[in-house]
VEXDREN-2710 file (C-alpha; in Angstrom, 1 decimal):
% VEXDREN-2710
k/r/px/py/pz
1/UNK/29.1/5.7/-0.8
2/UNK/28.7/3.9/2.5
3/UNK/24.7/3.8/3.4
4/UNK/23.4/3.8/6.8
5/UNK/22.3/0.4/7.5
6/UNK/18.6/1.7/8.5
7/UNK/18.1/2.7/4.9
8/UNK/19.7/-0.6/3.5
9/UNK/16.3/-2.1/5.4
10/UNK/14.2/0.9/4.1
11/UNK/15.5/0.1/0.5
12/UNK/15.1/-3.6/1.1
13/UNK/10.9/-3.0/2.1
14/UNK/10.9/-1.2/-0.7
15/UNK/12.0/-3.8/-2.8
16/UNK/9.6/-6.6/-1.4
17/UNK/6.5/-3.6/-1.6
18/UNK/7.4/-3.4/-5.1
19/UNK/7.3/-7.2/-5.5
20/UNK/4.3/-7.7/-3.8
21/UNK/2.2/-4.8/-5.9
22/UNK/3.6/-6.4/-8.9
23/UNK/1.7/-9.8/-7.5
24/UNK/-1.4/-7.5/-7.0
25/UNK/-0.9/-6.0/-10.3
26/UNK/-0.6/-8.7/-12.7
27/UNK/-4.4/-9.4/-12.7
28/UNK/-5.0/-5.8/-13.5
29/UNK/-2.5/-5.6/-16.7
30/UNK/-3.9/-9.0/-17.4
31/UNK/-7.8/-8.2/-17.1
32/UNK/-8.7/-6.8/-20.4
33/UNK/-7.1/-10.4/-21.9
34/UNK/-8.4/-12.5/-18.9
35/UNK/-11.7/-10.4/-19.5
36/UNK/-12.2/-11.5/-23.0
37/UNK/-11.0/-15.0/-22.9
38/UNK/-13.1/-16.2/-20.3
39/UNK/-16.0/-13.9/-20.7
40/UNK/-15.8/-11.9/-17.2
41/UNK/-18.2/-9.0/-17.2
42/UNK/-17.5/-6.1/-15.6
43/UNK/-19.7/-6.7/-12.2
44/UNK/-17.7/-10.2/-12.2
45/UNK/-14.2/-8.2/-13.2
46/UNK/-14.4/-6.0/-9.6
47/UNK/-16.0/-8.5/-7.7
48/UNK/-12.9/-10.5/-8.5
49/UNK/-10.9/-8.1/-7.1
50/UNK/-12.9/-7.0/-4.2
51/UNK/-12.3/-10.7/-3.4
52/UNK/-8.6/-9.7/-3.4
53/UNK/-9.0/-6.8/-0.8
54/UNK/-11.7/-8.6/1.3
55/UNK/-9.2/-11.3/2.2
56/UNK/-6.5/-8.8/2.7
57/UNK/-8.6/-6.8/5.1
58/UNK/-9.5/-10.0/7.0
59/UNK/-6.1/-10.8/6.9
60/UNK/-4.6/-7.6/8.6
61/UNK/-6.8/-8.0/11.6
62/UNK/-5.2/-11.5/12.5
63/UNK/-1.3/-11.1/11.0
64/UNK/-1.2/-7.8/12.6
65/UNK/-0.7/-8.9/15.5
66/UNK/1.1/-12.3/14.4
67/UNK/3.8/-9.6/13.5
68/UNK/3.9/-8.4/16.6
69/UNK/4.5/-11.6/18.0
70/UNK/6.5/-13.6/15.4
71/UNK/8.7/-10.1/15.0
72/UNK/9.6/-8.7/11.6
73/UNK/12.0/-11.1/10.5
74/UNK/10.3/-14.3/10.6
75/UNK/6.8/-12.5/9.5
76/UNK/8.2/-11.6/5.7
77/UNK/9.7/-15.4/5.6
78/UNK/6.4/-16.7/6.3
79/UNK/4.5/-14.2/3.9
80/UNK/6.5/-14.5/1.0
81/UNK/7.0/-17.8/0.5
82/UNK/2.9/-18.0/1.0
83/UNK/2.1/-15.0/-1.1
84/UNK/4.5/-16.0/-3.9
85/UNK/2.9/-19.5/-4.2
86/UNK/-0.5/-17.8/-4.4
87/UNK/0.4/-15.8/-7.0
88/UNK/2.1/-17.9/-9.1
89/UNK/-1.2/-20.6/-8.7
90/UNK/-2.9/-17.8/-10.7
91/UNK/-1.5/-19.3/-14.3
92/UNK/-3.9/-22.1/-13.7
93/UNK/-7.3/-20.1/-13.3
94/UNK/-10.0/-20.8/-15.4
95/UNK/-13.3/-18.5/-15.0
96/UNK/-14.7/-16.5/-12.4
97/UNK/-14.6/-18.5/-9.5
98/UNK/-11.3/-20.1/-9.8
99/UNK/-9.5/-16.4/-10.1
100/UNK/-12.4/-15.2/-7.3
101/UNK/-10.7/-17.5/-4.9
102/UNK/-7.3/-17.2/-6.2
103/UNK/-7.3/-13.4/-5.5
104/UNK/-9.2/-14.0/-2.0
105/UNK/-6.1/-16.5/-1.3
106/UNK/-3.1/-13.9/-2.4
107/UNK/-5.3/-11.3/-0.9
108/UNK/-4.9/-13.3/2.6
109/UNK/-1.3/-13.8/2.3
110/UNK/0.1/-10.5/1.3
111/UNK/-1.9/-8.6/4.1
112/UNK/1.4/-9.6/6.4
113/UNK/3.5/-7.0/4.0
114/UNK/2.7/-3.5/5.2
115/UNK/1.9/-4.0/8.9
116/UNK/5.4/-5.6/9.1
117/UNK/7.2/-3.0/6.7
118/UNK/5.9/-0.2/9.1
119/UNK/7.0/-2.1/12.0
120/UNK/10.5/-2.4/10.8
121/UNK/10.4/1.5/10.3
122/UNK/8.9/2.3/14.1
123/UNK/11.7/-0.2/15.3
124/UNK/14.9/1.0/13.1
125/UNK/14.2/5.2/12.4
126/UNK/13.9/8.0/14.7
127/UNK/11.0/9.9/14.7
128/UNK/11.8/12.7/12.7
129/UNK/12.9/10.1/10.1
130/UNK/9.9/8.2/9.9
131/UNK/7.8/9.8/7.5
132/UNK/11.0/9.5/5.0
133/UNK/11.1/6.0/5.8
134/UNK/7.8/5.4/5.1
135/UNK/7.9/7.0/2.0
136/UNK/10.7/4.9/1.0
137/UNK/8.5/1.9/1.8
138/UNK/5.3/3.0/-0.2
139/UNK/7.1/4.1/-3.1
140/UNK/7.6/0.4/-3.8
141/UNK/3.8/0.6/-4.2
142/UNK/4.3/3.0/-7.0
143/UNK/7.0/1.1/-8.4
144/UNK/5.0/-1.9/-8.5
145/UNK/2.9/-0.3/-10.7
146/UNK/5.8/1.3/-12.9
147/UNK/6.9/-2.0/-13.3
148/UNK/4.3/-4.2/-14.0
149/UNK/2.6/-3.0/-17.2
150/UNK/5.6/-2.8/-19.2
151/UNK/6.9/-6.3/-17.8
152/UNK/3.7/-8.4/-17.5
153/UNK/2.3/-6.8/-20.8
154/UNK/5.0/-7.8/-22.7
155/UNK/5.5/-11.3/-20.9
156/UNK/1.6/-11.9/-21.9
157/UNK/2.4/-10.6/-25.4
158/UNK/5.4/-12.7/-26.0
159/UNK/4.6/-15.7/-23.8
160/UNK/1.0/-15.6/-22.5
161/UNK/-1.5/-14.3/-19.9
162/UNK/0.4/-16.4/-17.2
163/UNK/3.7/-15.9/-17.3
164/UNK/2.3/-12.3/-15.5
165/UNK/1.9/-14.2/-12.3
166/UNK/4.6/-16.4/-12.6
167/UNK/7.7/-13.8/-12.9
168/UNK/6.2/-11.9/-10.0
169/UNK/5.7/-15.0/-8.1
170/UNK/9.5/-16.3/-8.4
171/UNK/10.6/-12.7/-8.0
172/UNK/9.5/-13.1/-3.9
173/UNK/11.7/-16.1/-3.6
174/UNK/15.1/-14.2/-5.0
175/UNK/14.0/-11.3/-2.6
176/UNK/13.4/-13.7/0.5
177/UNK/17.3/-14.8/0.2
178/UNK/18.6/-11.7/0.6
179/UNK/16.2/-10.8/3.5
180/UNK/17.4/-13.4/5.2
181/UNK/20.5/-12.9/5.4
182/UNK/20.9/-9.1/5.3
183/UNK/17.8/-8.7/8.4
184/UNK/18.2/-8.4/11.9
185/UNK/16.7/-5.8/14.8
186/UNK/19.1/-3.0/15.5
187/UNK/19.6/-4.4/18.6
188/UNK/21.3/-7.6/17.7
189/UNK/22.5/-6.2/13.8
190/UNK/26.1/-7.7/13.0
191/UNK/26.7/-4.4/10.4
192/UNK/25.4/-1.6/12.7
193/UNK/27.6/1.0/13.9
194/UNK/27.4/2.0/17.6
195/UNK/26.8/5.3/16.5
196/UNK/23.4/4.4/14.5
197/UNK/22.6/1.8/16.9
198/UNK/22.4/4.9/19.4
199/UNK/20.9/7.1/17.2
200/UNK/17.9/4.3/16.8
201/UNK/17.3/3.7/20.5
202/UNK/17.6/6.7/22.0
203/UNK/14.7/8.0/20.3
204/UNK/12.6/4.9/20.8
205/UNK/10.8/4.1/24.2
206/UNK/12.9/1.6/26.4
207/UNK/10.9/-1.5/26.6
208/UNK/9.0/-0.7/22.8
209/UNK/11.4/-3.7/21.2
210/UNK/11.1/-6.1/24.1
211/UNK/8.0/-5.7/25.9
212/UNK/5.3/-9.0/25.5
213/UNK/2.9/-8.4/22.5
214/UNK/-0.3/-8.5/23.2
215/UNK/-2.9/-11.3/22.1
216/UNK/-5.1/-11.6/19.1
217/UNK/-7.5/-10.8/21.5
218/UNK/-6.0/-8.3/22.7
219/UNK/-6.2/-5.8/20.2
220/UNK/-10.0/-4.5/21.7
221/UNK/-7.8/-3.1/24.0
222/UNK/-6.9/-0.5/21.6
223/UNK/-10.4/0.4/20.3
224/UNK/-10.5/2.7/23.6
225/UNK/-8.5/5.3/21.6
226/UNK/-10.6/7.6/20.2
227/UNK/-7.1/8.1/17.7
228/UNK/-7.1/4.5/16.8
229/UNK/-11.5/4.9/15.4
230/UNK/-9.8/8.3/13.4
231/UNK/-7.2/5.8/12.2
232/UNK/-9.9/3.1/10.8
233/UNK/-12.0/5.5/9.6
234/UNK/-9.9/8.0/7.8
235/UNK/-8.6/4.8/6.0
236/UNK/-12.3/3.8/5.8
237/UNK/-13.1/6.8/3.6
238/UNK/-10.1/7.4/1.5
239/UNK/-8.4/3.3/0.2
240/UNK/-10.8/2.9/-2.6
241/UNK/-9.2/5.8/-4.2
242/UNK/-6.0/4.4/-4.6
243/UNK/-7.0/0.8/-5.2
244/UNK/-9.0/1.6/-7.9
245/UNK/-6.1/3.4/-10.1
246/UNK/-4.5/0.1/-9.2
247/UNK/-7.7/-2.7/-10.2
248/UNK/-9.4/-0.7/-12.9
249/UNK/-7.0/1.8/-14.8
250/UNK/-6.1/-0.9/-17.7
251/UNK/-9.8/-1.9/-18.1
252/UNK/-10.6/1.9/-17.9
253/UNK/-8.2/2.7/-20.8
254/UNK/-9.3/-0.2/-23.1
255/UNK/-12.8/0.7/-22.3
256/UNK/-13.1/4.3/-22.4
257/UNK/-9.9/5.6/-24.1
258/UNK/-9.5/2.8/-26.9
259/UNK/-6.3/1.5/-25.6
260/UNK/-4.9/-1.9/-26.8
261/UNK/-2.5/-3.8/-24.3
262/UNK/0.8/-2.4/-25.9
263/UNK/-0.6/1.5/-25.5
264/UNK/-1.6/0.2/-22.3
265/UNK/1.8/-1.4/-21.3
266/UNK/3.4/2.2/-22.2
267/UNK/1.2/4.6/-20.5
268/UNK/-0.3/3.2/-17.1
269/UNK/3.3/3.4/-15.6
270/UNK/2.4/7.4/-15.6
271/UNK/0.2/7.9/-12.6
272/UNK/2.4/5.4/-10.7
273/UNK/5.7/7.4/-11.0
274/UNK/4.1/10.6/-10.0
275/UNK/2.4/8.3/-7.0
276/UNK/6.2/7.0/-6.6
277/UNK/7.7/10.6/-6.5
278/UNK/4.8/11.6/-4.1
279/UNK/5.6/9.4/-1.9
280/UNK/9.0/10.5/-1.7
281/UNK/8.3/13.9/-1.8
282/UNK/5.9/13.7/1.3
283/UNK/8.2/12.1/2.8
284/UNK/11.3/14.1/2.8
285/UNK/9.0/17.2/3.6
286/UNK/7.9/15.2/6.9
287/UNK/11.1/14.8/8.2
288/UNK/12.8/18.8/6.6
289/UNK/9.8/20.3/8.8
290/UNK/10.6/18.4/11.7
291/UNK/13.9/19.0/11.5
292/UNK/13.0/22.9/10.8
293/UNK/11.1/22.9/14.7
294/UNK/8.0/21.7/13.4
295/UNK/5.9/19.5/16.1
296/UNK/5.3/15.6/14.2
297/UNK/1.3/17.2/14.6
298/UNK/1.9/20.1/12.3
299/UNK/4.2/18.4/10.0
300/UNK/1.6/15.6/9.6
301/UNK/-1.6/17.2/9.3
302/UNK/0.1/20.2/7.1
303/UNK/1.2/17.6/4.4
304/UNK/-2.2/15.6/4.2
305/UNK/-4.2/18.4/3.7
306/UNK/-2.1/20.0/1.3
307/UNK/-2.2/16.7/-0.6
308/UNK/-6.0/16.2/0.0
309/UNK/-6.5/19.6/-2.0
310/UNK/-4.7/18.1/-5.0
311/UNK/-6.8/14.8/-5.4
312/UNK/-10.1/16.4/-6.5
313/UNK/-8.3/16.5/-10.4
314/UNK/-9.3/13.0/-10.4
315/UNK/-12.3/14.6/-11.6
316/UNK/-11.2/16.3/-14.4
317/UNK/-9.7/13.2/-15.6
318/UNK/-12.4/12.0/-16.8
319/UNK/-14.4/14.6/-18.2
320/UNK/-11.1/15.4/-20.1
321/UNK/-11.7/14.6/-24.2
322/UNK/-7.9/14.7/-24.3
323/UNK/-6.3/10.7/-22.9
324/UNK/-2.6/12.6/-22.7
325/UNK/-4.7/15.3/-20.3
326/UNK/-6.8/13.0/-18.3
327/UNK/-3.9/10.7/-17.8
328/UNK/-2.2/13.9/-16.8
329/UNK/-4.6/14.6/-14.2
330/UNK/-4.7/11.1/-13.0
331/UNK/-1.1/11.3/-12.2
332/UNK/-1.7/14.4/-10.2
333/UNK/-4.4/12.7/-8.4
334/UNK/-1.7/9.8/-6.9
335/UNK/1.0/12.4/-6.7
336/UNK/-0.9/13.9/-3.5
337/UNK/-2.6/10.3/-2.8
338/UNK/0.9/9.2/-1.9
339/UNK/1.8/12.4/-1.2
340/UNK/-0.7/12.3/2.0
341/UNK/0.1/8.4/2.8
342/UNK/3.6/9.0/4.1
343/UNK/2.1/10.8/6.6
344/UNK/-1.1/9.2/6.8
345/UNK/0.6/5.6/6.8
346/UNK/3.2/6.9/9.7
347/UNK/0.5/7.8/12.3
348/UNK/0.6/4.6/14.0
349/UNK/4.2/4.5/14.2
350/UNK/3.7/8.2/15.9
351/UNK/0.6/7.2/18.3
352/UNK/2.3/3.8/19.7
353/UNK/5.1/2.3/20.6
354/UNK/7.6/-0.5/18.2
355/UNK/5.6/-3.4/20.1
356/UNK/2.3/-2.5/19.0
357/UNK/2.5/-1.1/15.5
358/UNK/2.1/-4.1/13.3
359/UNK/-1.4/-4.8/15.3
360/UNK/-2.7/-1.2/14.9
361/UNK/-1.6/-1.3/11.5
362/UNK/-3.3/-4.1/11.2
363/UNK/-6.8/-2.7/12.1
364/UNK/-5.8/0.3/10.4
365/UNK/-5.4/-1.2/7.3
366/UNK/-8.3/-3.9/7.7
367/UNK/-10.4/-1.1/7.7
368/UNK/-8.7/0.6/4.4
369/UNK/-9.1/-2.2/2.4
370/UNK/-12.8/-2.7/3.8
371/UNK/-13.6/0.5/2.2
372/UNK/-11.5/-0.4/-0.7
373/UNK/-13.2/-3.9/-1.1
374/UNK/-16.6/-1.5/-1.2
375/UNK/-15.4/1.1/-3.5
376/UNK/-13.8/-1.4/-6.6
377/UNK/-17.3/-3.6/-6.1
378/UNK/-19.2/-1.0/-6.6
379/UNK/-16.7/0.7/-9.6
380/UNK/-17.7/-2.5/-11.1
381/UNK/-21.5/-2.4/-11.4
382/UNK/-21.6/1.8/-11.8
383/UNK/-19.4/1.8/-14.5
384/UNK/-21.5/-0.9/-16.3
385/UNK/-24.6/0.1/-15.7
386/UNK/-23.9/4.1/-15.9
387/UNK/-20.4/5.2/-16.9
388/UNK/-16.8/6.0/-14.9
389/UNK/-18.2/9.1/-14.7
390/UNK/-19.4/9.0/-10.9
391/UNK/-16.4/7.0/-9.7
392/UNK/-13.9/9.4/-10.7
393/UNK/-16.1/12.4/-8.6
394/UNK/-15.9/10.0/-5.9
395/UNK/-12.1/9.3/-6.2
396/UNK/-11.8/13.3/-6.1
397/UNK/-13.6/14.1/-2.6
398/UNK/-12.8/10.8/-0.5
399/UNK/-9.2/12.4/0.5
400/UNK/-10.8/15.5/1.9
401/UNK/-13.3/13.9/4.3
402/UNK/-10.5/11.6/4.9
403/UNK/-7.9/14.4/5.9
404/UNK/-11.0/15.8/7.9
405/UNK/-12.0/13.6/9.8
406/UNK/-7.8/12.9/11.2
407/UNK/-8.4/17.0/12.2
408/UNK/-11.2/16.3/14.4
409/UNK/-10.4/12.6/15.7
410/UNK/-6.6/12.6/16.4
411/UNK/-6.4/15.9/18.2
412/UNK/-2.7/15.6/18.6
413/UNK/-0.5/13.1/17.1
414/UNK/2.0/12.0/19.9
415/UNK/2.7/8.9/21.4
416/UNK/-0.3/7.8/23.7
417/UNK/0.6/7.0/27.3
418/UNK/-0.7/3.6/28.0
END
């Protein structure tokens, strides 16, 4: 079957997402041994990885619109081959402040993957197609996660705790060959037919691919928008859900549930499919509702509060006695988190043009991992000095006043006429 080059890229993002969780992930399979060997307490374990999303915050505000200026194809040659070496530096940590500013480090580095990812999709898909595409994309997220425990758990069993951030780390080199020599815009693409090449600029504004980016300082410019505060802050309110499946679910399961890493290794893929097929999901019942005569507003906002409604079983996770019904519920839980980011994640693709995606994205998700930096922090000291008990109430409602406050901040989601 002959695919359409745009969703060769779309599978290609995928693929480098799903490297680049694994890299995020390896700490987290890796914790409860890292945890015991070198005597980490919990309040050290999560600020470890707030470390992690502090950097990458930080990191979207200045690569954001580096993107936009270095364009997508140079901006993943650059980011890999730094966020590979940061991972892979990992096998040589030693105590808390060695893997505090080893996380900070691939925390910095990776922030270059999803602002550029997005940007590929406003550059190469049609609107209607975009919340597919972006689906495509974030279910490498998921598939990071599928991946990892099985892998990394049974390269720390058979080889040792650092051969989890070595495989990973290589992994981004194999993937950066390909990239470079399967990636080009649509404009200049050797493979493209005229057909798709039409289909792809017709529906994008004239100048979006060639116009100047603007300047690192110019990205105040955009904090005019009343659309791009309901962009920070909806991300604000709702990343720590999603990042703390992703930093504390092993621990959770060793502690709580009386997992050991096998049992561990075997089950913490679950939630991560369903996030996987909710991201995929969403994302083809974007694009079917568009296609149906649905405006991108209704289709959008429609989907993320559907999916918002859902996440509140995080809840009943963990006041389940059952592990097979609380993981269960947990998987529900991502199924509609990822559910509501392939809509969520596509607004700035929606609200501005090619040019300037990878620099809203960038504040966009500076702000989401902000909140997320908060949220696992914090997971760390409640659930040592109290129980998971409130984190999992907060997981369930931080969706909700997320899909809220897009209703009352992004009145219509169109492209803004600058």
């Amino acid at each position: 079957m002959n695919i359409a080059v745009r969703w060769q890229i779309a599978m290609l993002l995928c693929l480098i997402t799903t490297i680049n969780y694994m890299d995020r992930q390896a700490f987290a399979v890796a914790g409860p041994v890292i945890v015991e060997r070198f005597g980490l307490s919990n309040t050290e374990f999560g600020a470890i990885g707030s470390a992690f999303l502090f950097a990458y915050g930080i990191g979207q505000v200045i690569i954001g619109p580096l993107v936009d200026r270095l364009g997508t194809k140079r901006s993943f040659r650059l980011a890999v081959i730094a966020w590979s070496i940061a991972g892979m530096l990992h096998a040589i940590g030693r105590g808390f402040w060695s893997f505090f500013s080893l996380r900070a480090l691939l925390g910095f580095t990776e922030a270059m993957n999803l602002p550029a990812a997005i940007k590929a999709v406003a550059e190469w898909f049609p609107r209607a197609e975009r919340s597919m595409a972006v689906g495509v994309v974030t279910a490498g997220i998921g598939l990071g996660a599928i991946i990892a425990p099985p892998l990394l758990g049974w390269l720390i069993v058979a080889f040792g705790w650092q051969w989890a951030f070595i495989v990973p780390g290589a992994a981004g080199f194999v993937w950066l060959l390909i990239w470079n020599a399967r990636y080009d815009a649509p404009e200049t693409h050797a493979g493209i037919s005229g057909a798709e090449r039409e289909l792809i600029l017709t529906d994008r504004d004239a100048e979006s691919g060639h116009a100047d980016a603007p300047p690192l300082t110019g990205i105040v410019r955009f904090l005019r928008y009343r659309e791009v505060w309901g962009l920070m802050l909806s991300r604000l309110v709702s990343d720590g859900a999603f990042y703390f499946f992703v930093a504390w679910l092993p621990l959770y399961l060793a502690q709580e549930r009386g997992f050991d890493m096998t049992a561990i290794a075997l089950s913490v893929s679950i939630p991560f499919i369903a996030a996987d097929l909710g991201s995929l999901f969403g994302g083809w019942l974007g694009t079917r509702l568009i296609r149906a005569g649905w405006s991108v507003d209704r289709a959008r906002k429609s989907i993320i509060w559907i999916a918002a409604l859902i996440v509140p079983c995080a809840l009943l996770a963990v006041l389940a006695e059952s592990a097979t019904v609380a993981m269960a519920l947990i998987a529900a839980a991502m199924f509609a988190i990822q559910m509501k980011a392939s809509s969520h994640f596509t607004i700035p693709a929606d609200l501005f043009p090619a040019r300037d995606v990878a620099t809203i994205w960038g504040l966009f998700g500076a702000v989401g991992s902000l909140g997320g930096t908060l949220f696992v922090a914090t997971a760390g000291w409640v659930s040592e000095h109290f129980s998971y008990t409130p984190i999992f109430a907060a997981v369930g409602v931080m969706h909700l006043l997320s899909a809220l406050i897009i209703q009352l901040m992004i009145p219509k989601i169109e492209l803004i006429k600058q």
